[in-house]
C-alpha positions, 0 to 999 in steps of 0.5 A: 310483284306478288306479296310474298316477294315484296314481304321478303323484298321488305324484310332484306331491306330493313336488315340491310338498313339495320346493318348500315346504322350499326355500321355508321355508329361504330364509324362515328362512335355515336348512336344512331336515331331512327324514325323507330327509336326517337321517340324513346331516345327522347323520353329516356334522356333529358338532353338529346343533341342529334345530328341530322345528315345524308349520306350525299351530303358533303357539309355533312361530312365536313362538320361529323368530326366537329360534331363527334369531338364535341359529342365526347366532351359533353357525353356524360351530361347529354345523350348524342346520336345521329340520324340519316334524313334519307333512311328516317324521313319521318322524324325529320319531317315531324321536327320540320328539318329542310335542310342539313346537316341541322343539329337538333337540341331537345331538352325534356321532350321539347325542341330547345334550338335547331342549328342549320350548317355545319358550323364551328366547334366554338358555335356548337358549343355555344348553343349547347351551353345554354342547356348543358351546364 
């Protein structure tokens, strides 16, 4: 493939990406983390809870409920968003995430706690209240 064609290639499928996180935030109701906006997310809030997840992966699915209802709860007091591991392998690579859904807890920049599963409202509201007052 010549290099003009990939740039283009490149470029559709990067606006394509970009379509799909808006369009997983509006389902959602939450922001979407990408490997190109974590870093800022994370130096712009004080508390960041992120739901890491793929699109094939069926707990996911099961537990993004769980996670939005207890987002809308505590979203004036954390900042919540979630990020696609197949779209943003970076980040999760750089937080060490092997498996998912994994809820990321970070609290002034440093990795706080790392919840693996899709667990229970009641158990995700327990780990945030060791950070969330």
């Amino acid at each position: 493939m010549s290099s003009e064609l990939e740039s283009i290639v490149n470029e559709v499928v990067k606006k394509l990406l970009d379509k799909a996180e808006k369009l997983i935030a509006k389902e959602t109701g939450l922001p979407a983390v990408t490997d190109e906006n974590f870093h800022e997310i994370i130096k712009s809030n004080p508390i960041v809870v992120i739901d890491f997840w793929a699109p094939w992966c069926t707990p996911c699915y099961i537990y993004e409920p769980v996670f939005e209802k207890v987002a809308n709860e505590y979203k004036d007091r954390a900042f919540f968003g979630r990020l696609n591991t197949d779209e943003n392998p970076k980040t999760a690579d750089e937080l060490g995430i092997v498996n998912i859904p994994s809820t990321v807890i970070i609290v002034n920049g440093k990795v706080e706690d790392i919840i693996v599963g899709a667990v229970e409202e009641e158990i995700l509201k327990e780990h945030l209240q060791k950070y969330i007052r």
